[in-house]
Structure formats: C-alpha cells, structure tokens
TORLUM-819259 format. One record per residue (C-alpha): residue in three letters; residue number from 1; x negated, y, z negated. Coordinates in steps of 0.25 Angstrom, whole numbers, plus 5000, padded with zeros to 4 digits. Each point is the difference from the previous one (the first is absolute). Last residue first. Layout:
<recs>
@zamar->ALA&ketor->NUM&x->X&y->Y&z->Z
...
</recs>
This chain:
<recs>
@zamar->UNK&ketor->364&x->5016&y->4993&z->4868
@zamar->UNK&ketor->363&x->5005&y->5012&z->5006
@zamar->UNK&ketor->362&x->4995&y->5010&z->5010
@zamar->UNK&ketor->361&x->4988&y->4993&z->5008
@zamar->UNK&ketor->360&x->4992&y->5009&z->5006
@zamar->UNK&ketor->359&x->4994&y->4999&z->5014
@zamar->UNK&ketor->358&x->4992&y->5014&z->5002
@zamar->UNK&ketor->357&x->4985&y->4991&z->5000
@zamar->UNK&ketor->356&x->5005&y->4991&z->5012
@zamar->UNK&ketor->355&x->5008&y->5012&z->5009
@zamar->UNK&ketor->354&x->4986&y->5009&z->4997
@zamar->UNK&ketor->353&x->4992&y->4986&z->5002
@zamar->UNK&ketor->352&x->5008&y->4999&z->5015
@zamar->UNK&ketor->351&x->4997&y->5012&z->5004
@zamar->UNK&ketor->350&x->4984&y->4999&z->4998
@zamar->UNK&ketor->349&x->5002&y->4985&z->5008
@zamar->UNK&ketor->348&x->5002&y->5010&z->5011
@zamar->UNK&ketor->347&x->5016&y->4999&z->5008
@zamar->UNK&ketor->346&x->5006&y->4989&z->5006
@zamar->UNK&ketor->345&x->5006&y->4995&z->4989
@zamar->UNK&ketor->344&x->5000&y->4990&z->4988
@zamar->UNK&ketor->343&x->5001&y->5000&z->4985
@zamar->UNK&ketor->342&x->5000&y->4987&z->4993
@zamar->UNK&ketor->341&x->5005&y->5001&z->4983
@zamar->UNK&ketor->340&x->5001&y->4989&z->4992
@zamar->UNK&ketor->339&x->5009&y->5001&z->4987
@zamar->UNK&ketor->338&x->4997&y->4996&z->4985
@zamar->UNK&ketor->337&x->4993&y->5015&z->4998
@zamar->UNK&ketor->336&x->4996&y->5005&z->5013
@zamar->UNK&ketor->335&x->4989&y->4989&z->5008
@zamar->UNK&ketor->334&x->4994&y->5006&z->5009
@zamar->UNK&ketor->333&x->5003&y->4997&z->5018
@zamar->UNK&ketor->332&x->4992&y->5008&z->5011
@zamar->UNK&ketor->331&x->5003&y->5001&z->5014
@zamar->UNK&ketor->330&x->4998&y->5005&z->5013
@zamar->UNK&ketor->329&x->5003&y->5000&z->5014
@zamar->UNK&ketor->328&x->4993&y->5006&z->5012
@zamar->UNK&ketor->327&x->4994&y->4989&z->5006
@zamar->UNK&ketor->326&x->5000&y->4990&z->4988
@zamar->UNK&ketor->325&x->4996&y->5001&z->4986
@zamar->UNK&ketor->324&x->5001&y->4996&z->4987
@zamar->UNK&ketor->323&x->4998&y->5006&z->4985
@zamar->UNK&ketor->322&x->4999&y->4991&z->4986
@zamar->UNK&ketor->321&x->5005&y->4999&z->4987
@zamar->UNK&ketor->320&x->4996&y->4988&z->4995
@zamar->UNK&ketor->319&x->5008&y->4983&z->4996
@zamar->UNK&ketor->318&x->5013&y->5005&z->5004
@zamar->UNK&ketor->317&x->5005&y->4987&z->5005
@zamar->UNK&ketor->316&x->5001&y->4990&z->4987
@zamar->UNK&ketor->315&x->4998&y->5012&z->4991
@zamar->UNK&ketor->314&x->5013&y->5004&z->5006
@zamar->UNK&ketor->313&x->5005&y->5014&z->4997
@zamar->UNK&ketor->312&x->5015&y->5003&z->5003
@zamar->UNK&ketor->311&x->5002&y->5007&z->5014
@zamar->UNK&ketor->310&x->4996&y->5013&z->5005
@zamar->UNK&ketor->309&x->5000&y->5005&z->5015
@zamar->UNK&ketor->308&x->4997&y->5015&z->5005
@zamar->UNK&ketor->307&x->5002&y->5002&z->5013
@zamar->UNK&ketor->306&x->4991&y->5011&z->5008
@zamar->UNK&ketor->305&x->5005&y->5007&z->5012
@zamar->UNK&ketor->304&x->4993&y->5010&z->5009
@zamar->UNK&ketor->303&x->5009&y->5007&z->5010
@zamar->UNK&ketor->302&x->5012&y->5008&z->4994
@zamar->UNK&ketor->301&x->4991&y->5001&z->4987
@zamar->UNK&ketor->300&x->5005&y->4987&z->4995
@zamar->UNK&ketor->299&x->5000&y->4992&z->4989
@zamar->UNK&ketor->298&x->5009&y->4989&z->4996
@zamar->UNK&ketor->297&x->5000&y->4989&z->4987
@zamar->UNK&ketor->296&x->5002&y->4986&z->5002
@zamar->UNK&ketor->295&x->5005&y->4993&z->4987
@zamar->UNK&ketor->294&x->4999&y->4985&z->4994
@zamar->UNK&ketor->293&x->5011&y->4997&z->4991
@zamar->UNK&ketor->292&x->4995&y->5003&z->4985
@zamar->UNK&ketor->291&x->5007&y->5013&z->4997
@zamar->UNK&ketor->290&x->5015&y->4996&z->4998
@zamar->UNK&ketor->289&x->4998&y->4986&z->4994
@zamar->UNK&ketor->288&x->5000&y->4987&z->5012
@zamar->UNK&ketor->287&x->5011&y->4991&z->5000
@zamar->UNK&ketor->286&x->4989&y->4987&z->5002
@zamar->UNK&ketor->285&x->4992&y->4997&z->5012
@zamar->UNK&ketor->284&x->5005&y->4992&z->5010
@zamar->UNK&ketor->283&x->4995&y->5010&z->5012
@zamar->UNK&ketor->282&x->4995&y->5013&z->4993
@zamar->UNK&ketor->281&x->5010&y->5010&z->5004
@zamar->UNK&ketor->280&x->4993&y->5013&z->5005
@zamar->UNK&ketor->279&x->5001&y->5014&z->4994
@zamar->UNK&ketor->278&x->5001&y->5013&z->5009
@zamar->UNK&ketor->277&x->4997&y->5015&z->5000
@zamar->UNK&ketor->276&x->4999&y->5009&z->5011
@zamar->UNK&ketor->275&x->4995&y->5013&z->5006
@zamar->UNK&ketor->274&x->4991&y->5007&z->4990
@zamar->UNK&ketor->273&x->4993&y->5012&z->5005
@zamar->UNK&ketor->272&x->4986&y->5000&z->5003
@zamar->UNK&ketor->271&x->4995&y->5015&z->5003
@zamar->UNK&ketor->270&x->4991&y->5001&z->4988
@zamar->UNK&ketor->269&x->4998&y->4988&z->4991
@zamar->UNK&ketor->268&x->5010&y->5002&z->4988
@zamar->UNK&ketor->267&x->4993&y->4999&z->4986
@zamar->UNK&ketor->266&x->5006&y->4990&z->4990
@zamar->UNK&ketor->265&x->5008&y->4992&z->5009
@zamar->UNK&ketor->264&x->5012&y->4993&z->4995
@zamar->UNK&ketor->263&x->5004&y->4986&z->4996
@zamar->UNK&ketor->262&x->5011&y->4993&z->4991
@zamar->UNK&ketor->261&x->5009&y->4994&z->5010
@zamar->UNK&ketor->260&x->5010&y->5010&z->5000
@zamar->UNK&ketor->259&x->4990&y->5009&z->5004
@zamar->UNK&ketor->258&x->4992&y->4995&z->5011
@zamar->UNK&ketor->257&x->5016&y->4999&z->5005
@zamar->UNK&ketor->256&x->5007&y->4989&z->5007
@zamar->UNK&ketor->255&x->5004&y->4993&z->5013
@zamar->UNK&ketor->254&x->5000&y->4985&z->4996
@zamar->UNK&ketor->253&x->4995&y->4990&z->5009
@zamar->UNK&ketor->252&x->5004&y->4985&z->5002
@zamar->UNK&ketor->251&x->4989&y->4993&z->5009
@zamar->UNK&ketor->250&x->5008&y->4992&z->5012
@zamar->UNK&ketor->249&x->4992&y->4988&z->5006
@zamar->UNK&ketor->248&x->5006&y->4991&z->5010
@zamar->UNK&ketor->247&x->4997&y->4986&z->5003
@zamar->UNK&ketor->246&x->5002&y->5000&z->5015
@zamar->UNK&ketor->245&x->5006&y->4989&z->5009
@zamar->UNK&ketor->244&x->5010&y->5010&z->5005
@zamar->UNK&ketor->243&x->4996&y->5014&z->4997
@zamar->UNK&ketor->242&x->5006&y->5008&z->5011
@zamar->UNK&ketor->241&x->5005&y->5012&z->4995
@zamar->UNK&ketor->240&x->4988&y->5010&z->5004
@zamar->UNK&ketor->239&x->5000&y->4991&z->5013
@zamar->UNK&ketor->238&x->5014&y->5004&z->5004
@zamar->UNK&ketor->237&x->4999&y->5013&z->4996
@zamar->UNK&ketor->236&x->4987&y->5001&z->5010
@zamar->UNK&ketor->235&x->5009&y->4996&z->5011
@zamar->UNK&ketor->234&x->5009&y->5010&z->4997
@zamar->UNK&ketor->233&x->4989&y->5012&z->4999
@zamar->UNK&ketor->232&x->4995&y->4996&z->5015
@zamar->UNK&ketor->231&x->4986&y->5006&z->5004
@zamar->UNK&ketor->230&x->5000&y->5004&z->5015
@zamar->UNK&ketor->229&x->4988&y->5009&z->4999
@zamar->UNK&ketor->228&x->4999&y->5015&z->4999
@zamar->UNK&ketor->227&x->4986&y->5001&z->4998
@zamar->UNK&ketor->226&x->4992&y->4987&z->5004
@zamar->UNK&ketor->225&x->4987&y->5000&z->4989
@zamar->UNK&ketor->224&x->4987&y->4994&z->5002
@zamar->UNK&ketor->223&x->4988&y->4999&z->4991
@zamar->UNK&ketor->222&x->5007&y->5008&z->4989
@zamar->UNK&ketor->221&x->4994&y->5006&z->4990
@zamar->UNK&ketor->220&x->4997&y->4999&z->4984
@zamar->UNK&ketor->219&x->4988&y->5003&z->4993
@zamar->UNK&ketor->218&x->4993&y->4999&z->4987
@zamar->UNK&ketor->217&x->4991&y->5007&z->4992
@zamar->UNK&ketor->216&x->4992&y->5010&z->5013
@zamar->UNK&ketor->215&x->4990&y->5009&z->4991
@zamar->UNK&ketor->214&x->5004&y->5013&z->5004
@zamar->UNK&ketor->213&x->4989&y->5008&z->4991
@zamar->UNK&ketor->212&x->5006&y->4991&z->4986
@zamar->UNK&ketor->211&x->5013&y->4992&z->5004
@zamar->UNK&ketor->210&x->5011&y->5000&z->5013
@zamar->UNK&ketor->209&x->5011&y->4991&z->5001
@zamar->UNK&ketor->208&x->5000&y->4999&z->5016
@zamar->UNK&ketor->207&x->5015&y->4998&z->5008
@zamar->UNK&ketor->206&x->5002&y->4998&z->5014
@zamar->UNK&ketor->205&x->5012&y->4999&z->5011
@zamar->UNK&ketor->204&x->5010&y->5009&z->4989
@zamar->UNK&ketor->203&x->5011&y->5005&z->5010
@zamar->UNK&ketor->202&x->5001&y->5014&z->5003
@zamar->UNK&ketor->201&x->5009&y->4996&z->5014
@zamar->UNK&ketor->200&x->4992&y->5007&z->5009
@zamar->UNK&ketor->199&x->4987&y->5003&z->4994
@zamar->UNK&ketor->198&x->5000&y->4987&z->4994
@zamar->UNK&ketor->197&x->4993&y->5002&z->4987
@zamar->UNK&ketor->196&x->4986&y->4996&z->4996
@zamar->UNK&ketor->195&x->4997&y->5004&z->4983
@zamar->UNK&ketor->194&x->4989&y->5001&z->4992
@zamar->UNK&ketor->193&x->5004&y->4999&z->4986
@zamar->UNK&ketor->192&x->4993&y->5005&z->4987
@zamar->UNK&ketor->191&x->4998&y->4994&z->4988
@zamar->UNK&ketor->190&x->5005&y->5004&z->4985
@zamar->UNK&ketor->189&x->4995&y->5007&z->4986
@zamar->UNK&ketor->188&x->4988&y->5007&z->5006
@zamar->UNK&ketor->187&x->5007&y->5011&z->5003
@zamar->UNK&ketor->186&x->5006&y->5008&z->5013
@zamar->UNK&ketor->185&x->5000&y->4987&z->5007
@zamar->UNK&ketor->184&x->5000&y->5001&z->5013
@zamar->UNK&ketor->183&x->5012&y->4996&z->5011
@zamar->UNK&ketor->182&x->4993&y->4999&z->5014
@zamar->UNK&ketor->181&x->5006&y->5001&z->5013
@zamar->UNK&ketor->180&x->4998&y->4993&z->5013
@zamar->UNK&ketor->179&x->5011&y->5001&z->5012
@zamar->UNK&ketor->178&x->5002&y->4987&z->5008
@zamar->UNK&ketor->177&x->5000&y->4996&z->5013
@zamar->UNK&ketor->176&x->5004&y->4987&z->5001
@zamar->UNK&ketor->175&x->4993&y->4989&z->5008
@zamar->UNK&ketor->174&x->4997&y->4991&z->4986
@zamar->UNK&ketor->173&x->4994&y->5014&z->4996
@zamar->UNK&ketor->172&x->4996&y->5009&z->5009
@zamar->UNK&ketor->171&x->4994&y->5014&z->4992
@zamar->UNK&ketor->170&x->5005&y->5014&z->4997
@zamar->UNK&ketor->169&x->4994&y->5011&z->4991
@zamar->UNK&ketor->168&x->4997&y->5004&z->4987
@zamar->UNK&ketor->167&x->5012&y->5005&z->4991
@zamar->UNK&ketor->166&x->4994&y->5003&z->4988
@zamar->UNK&ketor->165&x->5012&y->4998&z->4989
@zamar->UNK&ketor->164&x->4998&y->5005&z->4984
@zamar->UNK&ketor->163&x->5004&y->4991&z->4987
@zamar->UNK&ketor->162&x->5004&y->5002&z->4986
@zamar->UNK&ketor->161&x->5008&y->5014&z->5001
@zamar->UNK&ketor->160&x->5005&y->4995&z->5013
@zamar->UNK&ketor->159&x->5008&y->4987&z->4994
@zamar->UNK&ketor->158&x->5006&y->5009&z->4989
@zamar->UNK&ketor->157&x->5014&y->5000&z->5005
@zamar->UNK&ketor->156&x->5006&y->5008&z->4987
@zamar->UNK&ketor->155&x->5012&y->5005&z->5010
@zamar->UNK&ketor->154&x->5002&y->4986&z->5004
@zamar->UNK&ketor->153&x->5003&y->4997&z->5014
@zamar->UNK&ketor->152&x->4988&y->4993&z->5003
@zamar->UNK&ketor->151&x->4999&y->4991&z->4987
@zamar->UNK&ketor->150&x->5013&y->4996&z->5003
@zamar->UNK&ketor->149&x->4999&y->4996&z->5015
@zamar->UNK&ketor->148&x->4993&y->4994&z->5000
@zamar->UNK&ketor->147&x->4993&y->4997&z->4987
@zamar->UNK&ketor->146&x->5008&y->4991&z->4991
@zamar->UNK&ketor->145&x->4991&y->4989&z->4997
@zamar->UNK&ketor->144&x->5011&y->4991&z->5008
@zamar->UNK&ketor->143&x->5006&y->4988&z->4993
@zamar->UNK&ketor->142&x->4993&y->4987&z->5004
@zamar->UNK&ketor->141&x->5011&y->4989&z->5000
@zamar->UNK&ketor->140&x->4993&y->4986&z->5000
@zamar->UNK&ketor->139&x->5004&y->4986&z->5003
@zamar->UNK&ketor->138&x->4989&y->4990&z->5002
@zamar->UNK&ketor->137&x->5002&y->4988&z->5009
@zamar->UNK&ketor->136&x->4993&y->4985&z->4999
@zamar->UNK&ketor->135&x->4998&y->4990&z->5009
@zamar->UNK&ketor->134&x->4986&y->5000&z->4996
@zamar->UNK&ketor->133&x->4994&y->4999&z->5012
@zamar->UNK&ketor->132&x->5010&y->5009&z->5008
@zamar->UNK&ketor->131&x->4999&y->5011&z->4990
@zamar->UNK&ketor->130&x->5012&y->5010&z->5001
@zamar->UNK&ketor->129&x->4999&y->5015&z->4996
@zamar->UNK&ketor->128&x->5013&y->5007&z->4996
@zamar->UNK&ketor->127&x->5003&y->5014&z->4998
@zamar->UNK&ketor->126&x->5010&y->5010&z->4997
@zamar->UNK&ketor->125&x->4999&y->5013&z->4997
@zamar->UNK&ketor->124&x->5002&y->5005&z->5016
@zamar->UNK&ketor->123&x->5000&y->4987&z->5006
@zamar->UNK&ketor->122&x->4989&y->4992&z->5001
@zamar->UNK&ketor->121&x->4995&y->4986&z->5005
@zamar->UNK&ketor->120&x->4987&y->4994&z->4996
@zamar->UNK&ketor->119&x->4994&y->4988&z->5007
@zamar->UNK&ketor->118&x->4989&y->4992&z->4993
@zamar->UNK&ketor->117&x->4989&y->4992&z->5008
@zamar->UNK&ketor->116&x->4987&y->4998&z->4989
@zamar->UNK&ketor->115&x->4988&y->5008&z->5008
@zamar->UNK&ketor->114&x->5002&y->5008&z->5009
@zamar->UNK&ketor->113&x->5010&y->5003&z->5013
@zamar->UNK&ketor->112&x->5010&y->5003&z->4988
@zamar->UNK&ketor->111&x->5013&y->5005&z->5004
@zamar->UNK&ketor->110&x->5009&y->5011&z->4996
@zamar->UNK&ketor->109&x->5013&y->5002&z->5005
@zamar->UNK&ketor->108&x->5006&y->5014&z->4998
@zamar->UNK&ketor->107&x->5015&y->5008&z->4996
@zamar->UNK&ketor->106&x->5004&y->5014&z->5001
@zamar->UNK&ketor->105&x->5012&y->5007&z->4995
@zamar->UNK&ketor->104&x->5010&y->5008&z->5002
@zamar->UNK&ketor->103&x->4993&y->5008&z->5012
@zamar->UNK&ketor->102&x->5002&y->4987&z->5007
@zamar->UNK&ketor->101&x->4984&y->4995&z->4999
@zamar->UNK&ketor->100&x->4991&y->4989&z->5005
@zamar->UNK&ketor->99&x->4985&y->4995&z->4996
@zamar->UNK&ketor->98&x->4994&y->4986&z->5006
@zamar->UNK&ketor->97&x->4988&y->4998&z->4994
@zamar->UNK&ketor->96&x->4989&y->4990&z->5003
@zamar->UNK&ketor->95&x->4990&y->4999&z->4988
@zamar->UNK&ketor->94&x->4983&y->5001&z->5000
@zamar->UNK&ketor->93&x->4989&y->4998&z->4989
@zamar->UNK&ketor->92&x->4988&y->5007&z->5000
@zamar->UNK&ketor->91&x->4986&y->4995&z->4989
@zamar->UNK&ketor->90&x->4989&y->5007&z->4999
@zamar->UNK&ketor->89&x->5004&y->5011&z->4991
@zamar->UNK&ketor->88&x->5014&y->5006&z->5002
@zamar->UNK&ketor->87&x->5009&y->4996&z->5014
@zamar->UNK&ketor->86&x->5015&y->5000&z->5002
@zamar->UNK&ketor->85&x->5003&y->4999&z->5016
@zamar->UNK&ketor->84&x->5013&y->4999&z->5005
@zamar->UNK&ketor->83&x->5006&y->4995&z->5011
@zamar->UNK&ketor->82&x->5011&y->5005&z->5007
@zamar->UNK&ketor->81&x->5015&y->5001&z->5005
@zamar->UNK&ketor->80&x->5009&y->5013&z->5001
@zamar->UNK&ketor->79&x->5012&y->5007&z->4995
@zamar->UNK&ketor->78&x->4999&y->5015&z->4997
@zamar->UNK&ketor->77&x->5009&y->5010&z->4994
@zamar->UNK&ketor->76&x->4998&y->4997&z->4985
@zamar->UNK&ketor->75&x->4986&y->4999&z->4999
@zamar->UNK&ketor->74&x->4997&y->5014&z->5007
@zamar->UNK&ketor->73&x->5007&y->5006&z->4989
@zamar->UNK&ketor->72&x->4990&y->4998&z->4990
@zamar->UNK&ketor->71&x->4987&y->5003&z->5008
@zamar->UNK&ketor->70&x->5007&y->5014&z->5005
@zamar->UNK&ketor->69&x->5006&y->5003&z->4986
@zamar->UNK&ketor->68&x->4986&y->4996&z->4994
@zamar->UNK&ketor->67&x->4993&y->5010&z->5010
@zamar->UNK&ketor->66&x->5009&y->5010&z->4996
@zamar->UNK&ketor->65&x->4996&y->5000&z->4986
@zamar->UNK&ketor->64&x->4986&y->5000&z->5002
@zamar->UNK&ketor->63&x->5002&y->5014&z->5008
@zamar->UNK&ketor->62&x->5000&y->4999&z->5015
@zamar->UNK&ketor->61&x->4988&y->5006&z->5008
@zamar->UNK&ketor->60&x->5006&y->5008&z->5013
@zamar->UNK&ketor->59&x->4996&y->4996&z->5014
@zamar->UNK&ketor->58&x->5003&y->4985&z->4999
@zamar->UNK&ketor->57&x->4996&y->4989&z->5007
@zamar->UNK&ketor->56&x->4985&y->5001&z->4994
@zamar->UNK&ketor->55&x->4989&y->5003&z->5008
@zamar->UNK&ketor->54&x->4992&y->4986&z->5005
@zamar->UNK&ketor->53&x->4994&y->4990&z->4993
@zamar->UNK&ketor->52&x->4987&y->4993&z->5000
@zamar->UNK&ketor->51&x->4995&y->4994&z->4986
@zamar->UNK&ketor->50&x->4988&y->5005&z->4995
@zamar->UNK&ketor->49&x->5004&y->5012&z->4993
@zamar->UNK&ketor->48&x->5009&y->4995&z->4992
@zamar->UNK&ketor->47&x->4989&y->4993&z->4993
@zamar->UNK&ketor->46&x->5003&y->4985&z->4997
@zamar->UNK&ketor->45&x->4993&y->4995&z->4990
@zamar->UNK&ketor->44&x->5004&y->4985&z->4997
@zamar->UNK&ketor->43&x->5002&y->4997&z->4985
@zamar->UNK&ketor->42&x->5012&y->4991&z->5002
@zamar->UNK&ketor->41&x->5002&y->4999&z->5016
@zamar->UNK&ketor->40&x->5003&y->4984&z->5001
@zamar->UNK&ketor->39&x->5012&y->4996&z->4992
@zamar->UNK&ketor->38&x->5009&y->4992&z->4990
@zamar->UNK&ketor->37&x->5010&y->5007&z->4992
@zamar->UNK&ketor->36&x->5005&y->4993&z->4987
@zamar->UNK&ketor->35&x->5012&y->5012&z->4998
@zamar->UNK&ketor->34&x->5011&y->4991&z->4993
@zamar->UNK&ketor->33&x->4992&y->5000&z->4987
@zamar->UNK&ketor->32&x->5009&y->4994&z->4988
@zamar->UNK&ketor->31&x->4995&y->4986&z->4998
@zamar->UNK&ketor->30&x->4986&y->5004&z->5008
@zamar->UNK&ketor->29&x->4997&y->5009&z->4987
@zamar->UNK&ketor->28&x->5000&y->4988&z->4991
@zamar->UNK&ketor->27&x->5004&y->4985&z->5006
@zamar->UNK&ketor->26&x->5010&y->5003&z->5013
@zamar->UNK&ketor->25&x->5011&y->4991&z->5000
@zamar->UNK&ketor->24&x->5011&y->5005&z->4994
@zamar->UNK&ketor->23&x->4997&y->5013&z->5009
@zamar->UNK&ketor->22&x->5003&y->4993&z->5013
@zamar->UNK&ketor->21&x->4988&y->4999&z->5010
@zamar->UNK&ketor->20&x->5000&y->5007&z->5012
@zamar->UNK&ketor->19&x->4986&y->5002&z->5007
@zamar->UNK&ketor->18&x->5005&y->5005&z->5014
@zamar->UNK&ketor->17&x->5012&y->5005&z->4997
@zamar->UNK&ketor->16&x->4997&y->5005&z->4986
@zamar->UNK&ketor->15&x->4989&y->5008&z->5007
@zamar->UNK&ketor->14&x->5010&y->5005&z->5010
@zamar->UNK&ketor->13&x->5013&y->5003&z->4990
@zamar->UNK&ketor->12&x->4997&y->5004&z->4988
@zamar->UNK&ketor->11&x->4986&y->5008&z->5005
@zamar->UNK&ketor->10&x->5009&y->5008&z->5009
@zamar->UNK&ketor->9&x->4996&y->4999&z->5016
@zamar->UNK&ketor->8&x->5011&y->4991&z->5004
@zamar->UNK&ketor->7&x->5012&y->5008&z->4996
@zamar->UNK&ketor->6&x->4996&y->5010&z->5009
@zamar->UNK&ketor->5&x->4995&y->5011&z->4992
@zamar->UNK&ketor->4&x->5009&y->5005&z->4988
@zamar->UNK&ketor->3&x->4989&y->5005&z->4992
@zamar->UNK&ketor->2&x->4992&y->4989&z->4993
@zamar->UNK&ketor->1&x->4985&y->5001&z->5001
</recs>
C-alpha cells in the first residue's frame, strides 16, 4: 500500500529499510525490487469477528476518501518514536524509527533491529541509507507517486469507485487506541487494507494487506510507539550529511516518458493511472542510445502501485519467464522483443499479467 501514510509504512521506504539492497546490485527481479518484505501473518485467517474491539470512535461513517485525508494528514502533525514491526510468512523483521515534521517537511531515521544493520535517513524526496559494514552509503531521491494530496483533490478522483470502506470497531494497539477500517476491493484487480488509526491524532498504528476471504499477506505494526516525542530535525540533518569514511553511492536518474522511450500500453488496467517515468544510468557503461537505458514505469490507483521495469535482454541473466512472491508482492518478468520486462506490485499476480501482456514496444 502506498498512500501518504507515515513515511515509514510505504513499501519504498520500510522494506527497503529493513532489506535494502541498491538496484545495481540486485540479480533479476531483486535488482529492481525495493519491496522484499519479510513477515509473519501471510495466509493467516483473521475473521473480524474474532478480534475484541469496541464501537467505533466516530458516530458517522466517513466515505473512503475522508479516511485517506484523515490517515494522510495525521503524518504531518505528529512527532514520535517507535518500533516497527513488518512481518509476511514466517519470517518478521523489526526497525526503530524516529519520525518528526515542520508542516514544510518531515524527515525519519530508520534503523534496522534485524538482520544486516543499515541506517536510513530521509528528507522529504531525499534519501540516504548507510551500511556500517560495508562502509558504504547509498543516495536516493524518491519522488512522490502523486497521491496526497493530488489524487484527492482531483475532480476525476476515482479511488471510491475501485474500493469501498467498512469501519469496524476500536482495538489497543502498542497502548493506542485505534479506529479499524477496511478499504475493499471493489474487483479482483487489487488488495484490500485493514487499517488501525489513532483515534486521537488519526495516525496509522497498523496496517494489513488483505487477499482472498481476508487472508492476512503481510503486516506492519507497531510494538510501541511514544507520540509526540522530542525528535530533533537538526540533528538528523547533521547525520543525513555526515558521510565521513563512507564510500558513496549516487545512481543517476532521468525523468522521462514511457513514450519518449519507445513504450505504451496496449489496453489500460482499470483505475491505474501512470505516475512517473524514469531511466537509470548504467554505472561505466557506455553513452547509451535513446530507448536502451533501463526504465521504471509507475502505476497507481491512489493506493495500489505496480512498477513496470524494462531493460535490454540478457541471455546471460534472463534465462525463463518466471513469477515471485513475497507477503503481498508480486511479480512477473517476459521477455518483449530485445527488452526484459519485470512487473512488480502489491496487487494480484492477475494485475500484473494485464500490465505484462499490454507492454508494447513502439519502434524498432
């Protein structure tokens, strides 16, 4: 899910958090992937009935689209301090954050409690995530997908034809009481989302990726969580800047169009819109012709995302189409023409083989 939650419950950020690996590094799908979740609840039923809540906060239901102004905006009021909790399958993997906001802009320390330690720092678009081991620092700048508040205040805002909201109660989560709503799919062509917010603030506490009859995919929560901490944005300037001793890593990206690189869809997949286009420099690769640069391709229907990746054909690497799995994200790769294409999201594996099959090349 990719709304404008806090920063660290979107895919880009927390699973790259807490299994970062820089694209030029990744073999196949894992090159380009920044959404390698690890977890615990992946299949798991959990009927609502069975959990023990109390009447919701609110004596009037709000439409989808006032819940996502709620959840959005309570991420850039609130300062706090917690740990997170991403689990899919039988695996879980925890990361400390420290979130804070001016109104301007917000900024978050991420670090990793599992597994390989890495620290990642961000400040709006800009991102850098250090690893200690390695001595090593990778700079990012993640634009946006556009939804908040764009997608909301669009006239054609479509987010409520695709999904509906069920509000469902109150439970205590990391000693907050939160609000419980569901977002469902209105089609089989995305997920839906159960949702925790503070009922105080509206803050996001908890997050489920639902499948099929409310199968738990993946989950994100906090274990314990101070609101309104003492969270400095000076001192995490200093540190963002501070990459003494650090062998620093810049990829060099290209905004551009699906277009102007030789690529459209098709047949649209309903309610994804796209969002953004970019090429990556191949490190010490030669001036590349328009066209043959790898390309990442953006989806979203203001919640869902799908990214569409396409790079010249290896027979070296891209040895079978294939399909891949983990918590709630998927992928598939084909081969089109000279070009390797790798579609991933969190959306059903049906969604991505629409984007897969519609991919069309439209010049030699």
């Amino acid at each position: 899910m990719t709304f404008a939650l806090p920063l660290s419950f979107r895919h880009s950020d927390v699973r790259s958090a807490l299994r970062h690996l820089p694209l030029r590094e990744r073999p196949g799908i894992r090159r380009w992937s920044a959404a390698a979740l690890v977890a615990l609840a992946s299949g798991f039923m959990i009927p609502v009935h069975g959990q023990q809540s109390t009447p919701a906060a609110t004596d009037q239901t709000r439409s989808v689209n006032e819940w996502l102004t709620r959840l959005h905006e309570a991420s850039q009021r609130r300062a706090y301090v917690g740990t997170l909790v991403v689990s899919a399958g039988a695996a879980m993997s925890a990361s400390k954050i420290w979130h804070v906001c001016d109104g301007s802009q917000q900024m978050e320390r991420i670090d990793t409690l599992t597994g390989t330690p890495r620290t990642t720092i961000r400040r709006n678009k800009e991102v850098i995530t250090f690893v200690p081991e390695s001595k090593t620092a990778f700079v990012e700048k993640r634009e946006s997908l556009g939804m908040f508040p764009e997608f909301l205040g669009k006239p054609g805002n479509q987010i409520a034809q695709f999904y509906s909201v069920r509000e469902i109660g109150a439970q205590r989560v990391a000693g907050h009481l939160a609000d419980m709503v569901e977002l469902l799919p209105r089609d089989d062509l995305r997920f839906g989302y159960r949702i925790w917010s503070e009922q105080q603030s509206g803050l996001v506490v908890k997050l489920q990726t639902l499948g099929g009859q409310g199968a738990v995919l993946e989950q994100v929560a906090f274990s314990e969580l101070q609101m309104d901490a003492p969270v400095s944005m000076d001192k995490l300037k200093r540190l963002m800047k501070d990459t003494r001793g650090y062998d620093v890593h810049k990829p060099v990206l290209k905004k551009t169009t699906a277009e102007a690189e030789g690529w459209r869809l098709s047949e649209p997949v309903p309610g994804f819109t796209p969002m953004s286009c970019h090429t990556r420099e191949v490190a010490g690769a030669a001036a590349q012709s328009p066209g043959t640069a790898p390309m990442q391709w953006v989806f979203s229907d203001g919640l869902a995302s799908v990214s569409l990746f396409v790079e010249p054909f290896d027979p070296q690497r891209h040895t079978a189409e294939s399909s891949a799995v983990v918590g709630a994200t998927h992928s598939v790769n084909r081969r089109v023409g000279d070009h390797w294409l790798t579609v991933l999201g969190e959306v059903p594996p049906a969604t991505l083989r629409r984007f897969a099959l519609s991919l069309e090349r439209t010049r030699p």
